[in-house]
C-alpha positions in Angstrom: 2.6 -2.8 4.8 0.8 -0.9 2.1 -2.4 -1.6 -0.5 -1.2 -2.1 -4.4 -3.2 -1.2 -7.5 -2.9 -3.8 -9.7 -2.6 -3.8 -13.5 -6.4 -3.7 -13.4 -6.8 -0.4 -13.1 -8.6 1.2 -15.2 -7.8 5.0 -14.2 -11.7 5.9 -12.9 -10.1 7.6 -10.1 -13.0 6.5 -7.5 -10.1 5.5 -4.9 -8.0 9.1 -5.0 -10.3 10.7 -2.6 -11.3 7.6 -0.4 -7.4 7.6 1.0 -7.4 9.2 4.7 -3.7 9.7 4.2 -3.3 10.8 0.5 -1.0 7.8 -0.5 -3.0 7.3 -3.7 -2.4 9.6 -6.9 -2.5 9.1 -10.4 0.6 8.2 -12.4 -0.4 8.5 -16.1 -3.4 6.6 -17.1 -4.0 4.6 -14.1 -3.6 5.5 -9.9 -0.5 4.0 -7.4 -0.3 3.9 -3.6 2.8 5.5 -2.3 3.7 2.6 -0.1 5.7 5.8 2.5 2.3 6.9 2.9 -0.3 3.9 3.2 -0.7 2.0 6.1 -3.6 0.1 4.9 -6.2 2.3 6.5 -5.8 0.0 10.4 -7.3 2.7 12.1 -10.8 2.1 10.4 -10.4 -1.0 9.2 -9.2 -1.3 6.1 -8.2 -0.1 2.8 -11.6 2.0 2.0 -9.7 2.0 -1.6 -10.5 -2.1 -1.7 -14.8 -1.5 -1.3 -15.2 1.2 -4.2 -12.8 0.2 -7.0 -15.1 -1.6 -10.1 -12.3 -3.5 -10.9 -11.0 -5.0 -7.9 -7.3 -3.7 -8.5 -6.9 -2.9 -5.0 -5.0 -5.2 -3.4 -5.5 -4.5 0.4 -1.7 -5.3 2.1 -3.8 -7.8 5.0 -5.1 -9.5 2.1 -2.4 -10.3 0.5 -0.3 -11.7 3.4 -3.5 -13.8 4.6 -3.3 -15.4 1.2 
């Protein structure tokens, strides 16, 4: 299951180079995770993406099936 970036983004682009795999990329003004390429970071524990984003528009996939 992957992160999302929600419609909080604000398009800083702090989370592009924290992805281990490259699953996040910017798609106009704001950044998406390519869901083929995310697997939520479970070798180290988590989305790093979820720690550094000011606007807490990542939505780590764990998260939101323990909710």
């Amino acid at each position: 299951m992957a992160s999302t970036i929600t419609d909080d983004c604000i398009g800083c682009g702090n989370c592009e180079p924290e992805c281990p795999n490259g699953a996040v990329s910017q798609a106009d003004d704001v950044y998406v995770i390519d869901p083929e390429l995310c697997d939520d970071c479970v070798a180290t524990g988590g989305c790093a993406g979820v720690e550094i984003c000011p606007t807490e528009a990542i939505v780590a996939a764990i998260s939101a099936v323990a909710v």
